[in-house]
N, CA and C atoms as a LAMMPS dump frame, in Angstrom:
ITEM: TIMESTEP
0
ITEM: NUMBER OF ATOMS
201
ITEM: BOX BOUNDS ff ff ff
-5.0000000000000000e+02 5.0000000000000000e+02
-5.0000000000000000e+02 5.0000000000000000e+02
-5.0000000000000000e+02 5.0000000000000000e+02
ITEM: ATOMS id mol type element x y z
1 1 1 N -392.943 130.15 -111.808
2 1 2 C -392.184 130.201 -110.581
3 1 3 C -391.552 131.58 -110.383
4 2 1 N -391.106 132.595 -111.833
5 2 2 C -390.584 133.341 -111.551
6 2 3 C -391.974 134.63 -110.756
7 3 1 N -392.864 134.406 -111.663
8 3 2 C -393.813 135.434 -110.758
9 3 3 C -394.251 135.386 -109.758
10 4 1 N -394.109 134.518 -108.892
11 4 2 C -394.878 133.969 -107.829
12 4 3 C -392.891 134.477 -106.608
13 5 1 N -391.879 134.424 -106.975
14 5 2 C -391.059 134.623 -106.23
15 5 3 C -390.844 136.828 -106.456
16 6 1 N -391.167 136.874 -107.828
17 6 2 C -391.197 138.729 -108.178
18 6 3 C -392.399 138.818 -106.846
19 7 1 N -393.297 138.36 -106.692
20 7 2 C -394.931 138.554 -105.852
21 7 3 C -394.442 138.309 -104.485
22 8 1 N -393.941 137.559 -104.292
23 8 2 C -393.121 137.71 -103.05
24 8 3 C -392.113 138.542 -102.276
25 9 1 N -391.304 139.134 -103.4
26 9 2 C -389.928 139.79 -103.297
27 9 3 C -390.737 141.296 -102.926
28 10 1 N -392.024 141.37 -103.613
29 10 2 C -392.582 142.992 -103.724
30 10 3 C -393.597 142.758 -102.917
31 11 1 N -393.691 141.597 -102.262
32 11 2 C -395.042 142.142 -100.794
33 11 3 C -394.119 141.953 -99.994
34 12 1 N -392.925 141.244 -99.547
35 12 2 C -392.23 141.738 -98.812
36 12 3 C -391.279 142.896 -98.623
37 13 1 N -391.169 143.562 -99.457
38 13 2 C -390.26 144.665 -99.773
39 13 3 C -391.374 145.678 -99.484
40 14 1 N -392.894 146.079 -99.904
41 14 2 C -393.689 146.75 -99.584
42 14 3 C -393.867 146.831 -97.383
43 15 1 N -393.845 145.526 -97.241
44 15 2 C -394.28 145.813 -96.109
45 15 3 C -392.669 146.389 -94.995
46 16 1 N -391.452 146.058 -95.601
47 16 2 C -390.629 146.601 -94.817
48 16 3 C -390.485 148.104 -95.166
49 17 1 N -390.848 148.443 -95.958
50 17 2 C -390.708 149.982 -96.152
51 17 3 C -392.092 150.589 -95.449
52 18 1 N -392.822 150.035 -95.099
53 18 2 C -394.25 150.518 -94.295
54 18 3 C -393.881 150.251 -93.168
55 19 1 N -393.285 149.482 -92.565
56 19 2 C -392.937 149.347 -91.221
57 19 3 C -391.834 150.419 -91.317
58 20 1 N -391.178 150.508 -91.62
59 20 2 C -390.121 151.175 -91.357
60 20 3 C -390.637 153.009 -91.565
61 21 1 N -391.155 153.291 -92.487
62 21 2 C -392.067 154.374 -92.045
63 21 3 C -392.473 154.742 -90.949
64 22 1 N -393.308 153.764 -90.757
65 22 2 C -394.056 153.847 -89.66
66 22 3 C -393.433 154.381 -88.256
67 23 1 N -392.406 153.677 -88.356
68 23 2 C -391.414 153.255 -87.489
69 23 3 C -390.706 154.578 -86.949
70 24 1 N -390.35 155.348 -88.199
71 24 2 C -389.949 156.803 -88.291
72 24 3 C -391.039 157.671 -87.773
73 25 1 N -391.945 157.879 -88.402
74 25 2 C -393.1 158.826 -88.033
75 25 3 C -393.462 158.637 -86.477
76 26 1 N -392.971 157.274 -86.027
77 26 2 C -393.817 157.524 -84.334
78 26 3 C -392.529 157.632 -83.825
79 27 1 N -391.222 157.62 -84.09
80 27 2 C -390.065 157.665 -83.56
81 27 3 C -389.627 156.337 -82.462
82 28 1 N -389.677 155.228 -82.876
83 28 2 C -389.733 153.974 -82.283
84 28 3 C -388.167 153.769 -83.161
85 29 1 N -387.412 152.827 -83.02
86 29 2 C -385.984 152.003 -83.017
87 29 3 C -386.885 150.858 -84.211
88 30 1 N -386.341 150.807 -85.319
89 30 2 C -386.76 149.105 -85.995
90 30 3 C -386.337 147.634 -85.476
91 31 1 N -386.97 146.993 -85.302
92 31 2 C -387.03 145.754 -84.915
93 31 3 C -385.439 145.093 -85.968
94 32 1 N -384.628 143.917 -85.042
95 32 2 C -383.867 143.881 -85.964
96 32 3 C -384.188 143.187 -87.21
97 33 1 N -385.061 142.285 -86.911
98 33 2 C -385.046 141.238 -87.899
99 33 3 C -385.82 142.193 -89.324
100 34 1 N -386.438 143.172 -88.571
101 34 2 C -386.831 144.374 -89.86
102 34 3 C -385.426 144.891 -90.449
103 35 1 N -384.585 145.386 -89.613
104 35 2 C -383.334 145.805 -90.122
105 35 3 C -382.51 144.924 -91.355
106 36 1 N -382.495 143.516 -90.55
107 36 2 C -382.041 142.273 -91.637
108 36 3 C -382.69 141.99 -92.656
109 37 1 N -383.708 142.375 -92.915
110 37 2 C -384.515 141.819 -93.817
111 37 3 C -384.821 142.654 -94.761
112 38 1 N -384.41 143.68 -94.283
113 38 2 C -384.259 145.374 -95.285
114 38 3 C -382.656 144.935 -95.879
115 39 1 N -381.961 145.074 -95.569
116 39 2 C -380.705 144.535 -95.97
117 39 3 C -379.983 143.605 -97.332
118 40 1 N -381.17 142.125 -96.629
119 40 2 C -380.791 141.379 -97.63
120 40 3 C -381.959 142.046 -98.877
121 41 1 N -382.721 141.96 -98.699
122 41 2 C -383.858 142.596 -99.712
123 41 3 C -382.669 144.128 -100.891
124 42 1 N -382.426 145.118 -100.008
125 42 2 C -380.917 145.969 -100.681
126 42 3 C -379.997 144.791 -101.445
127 43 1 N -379.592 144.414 -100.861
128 43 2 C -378.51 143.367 -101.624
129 43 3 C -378.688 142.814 -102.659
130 44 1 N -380.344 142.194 -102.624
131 44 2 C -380.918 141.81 -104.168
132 44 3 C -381.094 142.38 -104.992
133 45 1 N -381.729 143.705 -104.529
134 45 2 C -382.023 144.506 -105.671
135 45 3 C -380.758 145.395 -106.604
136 46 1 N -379.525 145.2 -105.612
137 46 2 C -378.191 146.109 -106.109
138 46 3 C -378.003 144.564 -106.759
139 47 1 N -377.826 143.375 -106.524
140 47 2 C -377.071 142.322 -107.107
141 47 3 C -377.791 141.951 -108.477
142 48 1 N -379.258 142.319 -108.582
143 48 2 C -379.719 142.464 -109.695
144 48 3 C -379.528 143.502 -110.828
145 49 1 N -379.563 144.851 -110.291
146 49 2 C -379.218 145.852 -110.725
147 49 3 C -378.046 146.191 -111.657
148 50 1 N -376.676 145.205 -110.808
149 50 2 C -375.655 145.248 -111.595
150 50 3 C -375.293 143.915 -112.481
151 51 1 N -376.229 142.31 -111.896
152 51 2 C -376.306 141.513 -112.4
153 51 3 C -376.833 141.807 -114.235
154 52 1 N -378.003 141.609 -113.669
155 52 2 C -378.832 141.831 -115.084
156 52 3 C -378.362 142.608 -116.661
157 53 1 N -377.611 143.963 -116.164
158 53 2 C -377.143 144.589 -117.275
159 53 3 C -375.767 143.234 -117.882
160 54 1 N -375.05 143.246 -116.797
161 54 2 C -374.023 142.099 -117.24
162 54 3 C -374.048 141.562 -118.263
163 55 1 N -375.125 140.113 -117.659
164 55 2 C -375.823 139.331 -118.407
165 55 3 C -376.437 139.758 -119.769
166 56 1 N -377.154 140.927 -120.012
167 56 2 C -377.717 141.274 -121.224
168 56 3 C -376.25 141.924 -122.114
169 57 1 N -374.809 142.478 -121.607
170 57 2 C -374.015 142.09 -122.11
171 57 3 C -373.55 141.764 -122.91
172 58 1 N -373.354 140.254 -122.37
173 58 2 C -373.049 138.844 -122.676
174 58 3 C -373.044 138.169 -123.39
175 59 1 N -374.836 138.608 -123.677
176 59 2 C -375.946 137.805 -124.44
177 59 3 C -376.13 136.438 -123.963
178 60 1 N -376.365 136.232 -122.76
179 60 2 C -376.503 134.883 -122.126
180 60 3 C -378.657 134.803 -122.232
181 61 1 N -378.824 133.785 -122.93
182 61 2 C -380.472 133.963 -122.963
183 61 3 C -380.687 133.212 -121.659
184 62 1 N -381.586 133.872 -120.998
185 62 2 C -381.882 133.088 -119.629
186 62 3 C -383.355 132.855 -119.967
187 63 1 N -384.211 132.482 -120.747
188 63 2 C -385.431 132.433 -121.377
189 63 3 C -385.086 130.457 -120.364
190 64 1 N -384.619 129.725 -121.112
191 64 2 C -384.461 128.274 -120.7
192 64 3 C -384.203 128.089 -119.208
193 65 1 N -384.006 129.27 -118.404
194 65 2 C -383.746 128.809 -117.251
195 65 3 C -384.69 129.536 -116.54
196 66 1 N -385.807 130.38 -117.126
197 66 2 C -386.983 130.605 -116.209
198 66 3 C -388.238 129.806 -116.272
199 67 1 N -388.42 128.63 -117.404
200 67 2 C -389.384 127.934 -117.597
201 67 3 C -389.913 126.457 -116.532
């Protein structure tokens, strides 16, 4: 379950940074729901970023809660 949501998180994260390129190079405004969706996608990756070290920390094994 966890790879199949990582496979998700990174084809959607690929395609908002290609739109949003894109977006730049022809000089067009981003769509909002591109804007929102860039956003929360930021939020995960900072909430992981500072999550994760935490947790390793801790020493909390999260092995039992990805199976």
């Amino acid at each position: 379950m966890l790879q199949f949501a990582v496979l998700i998180y990174g084809l959607t994260l690929m395609f908002v940074l290609t739109s949003a390129a894109r977006n730049r190079r022809e000089g067009r405004d981003h769509a909002p729901v591109l804007a929102y969706v860039g956003y929360v996608l930021c939020g995960i990756s900072a909430g992981a970023a500072v999550g994760l070290p935490v947790v390793a920390t801790l020493g909390v094994d999260l092995a039992p809660y990805m199976a």
